[in-house]
C-alpha positions as CSV (number, residue, x, y, z in Angstrom):
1,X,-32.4,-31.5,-1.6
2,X,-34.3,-30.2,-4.4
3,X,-36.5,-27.6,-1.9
4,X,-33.0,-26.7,0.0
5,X,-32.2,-25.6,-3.3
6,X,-35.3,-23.7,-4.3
7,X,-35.5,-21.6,-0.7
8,X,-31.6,-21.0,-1.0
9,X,-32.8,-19.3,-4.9
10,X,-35.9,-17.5,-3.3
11,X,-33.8,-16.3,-0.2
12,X,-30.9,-14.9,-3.1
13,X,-33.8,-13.1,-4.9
14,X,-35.2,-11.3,-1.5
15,X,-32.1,-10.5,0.3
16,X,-29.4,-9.8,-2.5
17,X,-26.8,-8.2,0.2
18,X,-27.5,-10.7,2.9
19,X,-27.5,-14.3,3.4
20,X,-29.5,-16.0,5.8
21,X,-26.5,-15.8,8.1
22,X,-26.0,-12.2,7.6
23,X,-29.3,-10.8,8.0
24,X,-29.8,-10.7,11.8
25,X,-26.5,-8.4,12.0
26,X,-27.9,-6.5,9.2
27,X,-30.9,-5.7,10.8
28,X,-28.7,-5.0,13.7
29,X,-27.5,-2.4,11.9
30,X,-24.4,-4.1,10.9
31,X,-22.5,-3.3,7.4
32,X,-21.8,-7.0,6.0
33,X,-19.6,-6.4,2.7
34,X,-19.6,-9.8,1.6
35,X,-20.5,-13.6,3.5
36,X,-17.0,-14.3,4.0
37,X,-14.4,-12.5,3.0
38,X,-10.8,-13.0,3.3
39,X,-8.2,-9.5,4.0
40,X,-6.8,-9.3,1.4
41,X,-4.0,-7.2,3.5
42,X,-3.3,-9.8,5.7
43,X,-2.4,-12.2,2.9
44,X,-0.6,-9.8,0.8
45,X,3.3,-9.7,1.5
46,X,5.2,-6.4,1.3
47,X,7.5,-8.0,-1.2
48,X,4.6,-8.2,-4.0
49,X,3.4,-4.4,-3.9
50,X,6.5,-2.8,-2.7
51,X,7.7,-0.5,-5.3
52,X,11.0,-2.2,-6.0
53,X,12.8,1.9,-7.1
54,X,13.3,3.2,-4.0
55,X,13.3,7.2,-4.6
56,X,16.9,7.8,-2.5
57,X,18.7,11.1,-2.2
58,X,22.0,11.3,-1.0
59,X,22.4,13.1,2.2
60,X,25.0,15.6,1.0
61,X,22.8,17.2,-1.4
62,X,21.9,20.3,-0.8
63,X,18.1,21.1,0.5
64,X,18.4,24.3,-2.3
65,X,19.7,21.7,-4.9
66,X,16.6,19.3,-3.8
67,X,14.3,22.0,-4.2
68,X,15.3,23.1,-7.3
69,X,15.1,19.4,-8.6
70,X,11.6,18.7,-7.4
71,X,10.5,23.0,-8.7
72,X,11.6,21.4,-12.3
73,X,9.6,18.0,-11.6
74,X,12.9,16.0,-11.8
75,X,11.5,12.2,-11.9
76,X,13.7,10.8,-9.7
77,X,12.5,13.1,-6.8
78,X,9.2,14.0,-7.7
79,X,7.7,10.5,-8.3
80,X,6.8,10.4,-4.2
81,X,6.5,12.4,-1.4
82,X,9.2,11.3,0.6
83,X,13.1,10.6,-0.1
84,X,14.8,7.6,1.6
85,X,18.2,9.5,3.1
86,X,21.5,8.1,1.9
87,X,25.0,8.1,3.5
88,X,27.9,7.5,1.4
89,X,27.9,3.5,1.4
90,X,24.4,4.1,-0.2
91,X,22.9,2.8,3.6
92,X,19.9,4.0,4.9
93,X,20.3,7.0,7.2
94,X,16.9,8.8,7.2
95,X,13.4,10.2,5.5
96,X,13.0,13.6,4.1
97,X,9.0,14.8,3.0
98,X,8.5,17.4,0.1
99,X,6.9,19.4,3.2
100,X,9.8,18.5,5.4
101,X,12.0,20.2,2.6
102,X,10.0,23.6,2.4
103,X,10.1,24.1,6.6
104,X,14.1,22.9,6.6
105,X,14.7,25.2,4.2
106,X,13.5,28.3,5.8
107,X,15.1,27.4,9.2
108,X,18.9,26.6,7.3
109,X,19.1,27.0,3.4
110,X,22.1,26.2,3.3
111,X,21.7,22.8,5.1
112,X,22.1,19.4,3.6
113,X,19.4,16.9,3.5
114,X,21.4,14.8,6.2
115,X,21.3,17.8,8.3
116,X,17.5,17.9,7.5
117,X,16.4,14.8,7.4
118,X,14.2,12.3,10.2
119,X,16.7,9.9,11.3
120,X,14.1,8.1,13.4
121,X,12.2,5.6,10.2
122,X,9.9,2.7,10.9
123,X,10.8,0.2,8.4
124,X,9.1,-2.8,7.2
125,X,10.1,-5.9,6.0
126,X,9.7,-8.4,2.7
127,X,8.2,-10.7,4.2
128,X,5.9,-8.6,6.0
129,X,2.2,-8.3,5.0
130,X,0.1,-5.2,4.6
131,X,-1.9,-5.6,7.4
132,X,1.5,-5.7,9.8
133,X,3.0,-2.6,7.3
134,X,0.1,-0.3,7.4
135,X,-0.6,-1.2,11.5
136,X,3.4,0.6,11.4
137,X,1.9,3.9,9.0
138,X,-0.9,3.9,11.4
139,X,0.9,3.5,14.7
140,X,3.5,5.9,14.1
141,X,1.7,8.4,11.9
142,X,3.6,7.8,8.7
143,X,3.0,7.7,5.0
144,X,5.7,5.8,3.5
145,X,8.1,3.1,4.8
146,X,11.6,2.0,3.5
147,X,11.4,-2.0,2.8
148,X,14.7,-3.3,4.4
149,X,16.6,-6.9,4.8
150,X,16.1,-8.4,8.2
151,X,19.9,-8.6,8.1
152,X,20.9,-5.2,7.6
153,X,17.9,-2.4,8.6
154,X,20.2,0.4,6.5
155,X,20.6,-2.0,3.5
156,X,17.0,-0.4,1.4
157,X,15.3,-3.1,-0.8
158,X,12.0,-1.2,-1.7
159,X,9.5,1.7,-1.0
160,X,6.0,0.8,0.4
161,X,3.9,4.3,0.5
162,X,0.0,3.8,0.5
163,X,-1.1,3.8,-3.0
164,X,0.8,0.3,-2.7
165,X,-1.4,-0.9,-0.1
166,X,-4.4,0.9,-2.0
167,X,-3.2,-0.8,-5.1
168,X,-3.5,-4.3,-3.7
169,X,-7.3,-3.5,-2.5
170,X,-8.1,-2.4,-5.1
171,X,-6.8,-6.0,-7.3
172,X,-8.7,-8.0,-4.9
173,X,-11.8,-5.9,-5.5
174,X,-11.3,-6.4,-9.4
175,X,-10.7,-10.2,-8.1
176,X,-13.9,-10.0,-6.6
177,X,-16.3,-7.7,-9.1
178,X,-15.3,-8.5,-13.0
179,X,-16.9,-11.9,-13.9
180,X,-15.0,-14.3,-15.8
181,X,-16.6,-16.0,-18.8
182,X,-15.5,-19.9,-16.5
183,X,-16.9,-23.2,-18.4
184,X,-20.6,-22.2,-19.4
185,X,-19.3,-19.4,-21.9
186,X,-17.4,-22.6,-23.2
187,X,-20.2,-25.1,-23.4
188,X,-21.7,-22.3,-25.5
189,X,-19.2,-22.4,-27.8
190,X,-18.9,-25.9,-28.6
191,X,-22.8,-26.4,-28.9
192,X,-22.6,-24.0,-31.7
């Protein structure tokens, strides 16, 4: 046991990015981040990095009274690049873009964001993970999606854009690279 121990030491000390599992792909020319490492997007549900303030706009505002609210960098419309579309019963109707703004505005100024607006919005669920949520950005070439119940697809729960799925990489690589002082910083201590 004692020599399994001292060539799994020396075999840390000359191969610090590979194991002895992991260097035949690397020489292979394969990029091994870590031994074995879980995704942390397919074991991070929607619901826990969701932005739970949906920015919503009501579809009868005005596109010139939307772009005078995000020109004076109104916080409820300037916090994200896309609007979740509003009817009346505050139900989910459609997605309007900052960019999709400027372009309806010089076709109609007059319009209305409901006129405006993208009523076709991939959606994504609480339950969902990230993996499933940003396979639906990807797929459908989309930056944002409106977090809806199963029950009712118009009633909005949440936002999910992609500094949410960003942000929950970038916890489990803090997870994975700050070292924690664990029981030998407390041994210390106590033999003091």
């Amino acid at each position: 046991m004692l020599v399994c121990v001292i060539a799994d030491v020396i075999a840390m000390l000359l191969m610090p990015k590979a194991s002895i599992m992991t260097e035949k792909l690397r020489r292979r020319g394969m990029r091994i981040h870590q031994d074995y490492e879980v995704d942390v997007l397919q074991h991070t549900q929607v619901s826990e990095t969701m932005d739970d303030f949906a920015p919503t706009i009501s579809g009868d505002v005005t596109l010139g009274d939307l772009a005078d609210r995000i020109g004076r960098g109104d916080p409820e419309v300037s916090r994200h690049q896309g609007m979740l579309v509003l009817d009346s019963e505050s139900k989910l109707v459609g997605i309007i873009t900052r960019s999709g703004v400027l372009r309806a505005l010089e076709q109609n100024p007059s319009g209305t964001v409901l006129d405006s607006c993208s009523r076709n919005v991939v959606v994504t669920y609480l339950d969902e993970t990230l993996h499933e949520a940003s396979e639906k950005m990807l797929r459908y070439n989309v930056g944002r999606l409106p977090v809806v119940d199963r029950g009712d697809q118009r009633h909005v729960l949440g936002y999910l854009g992609r500094p949410g799925i960003m942000a929950a990489r970038m916890r489990n690589l803090n997870d994975e690279y700050v070292r924690e002082a664990g029981w030998f910083k407390g041994f210390r201590r106590n033999a003091s």
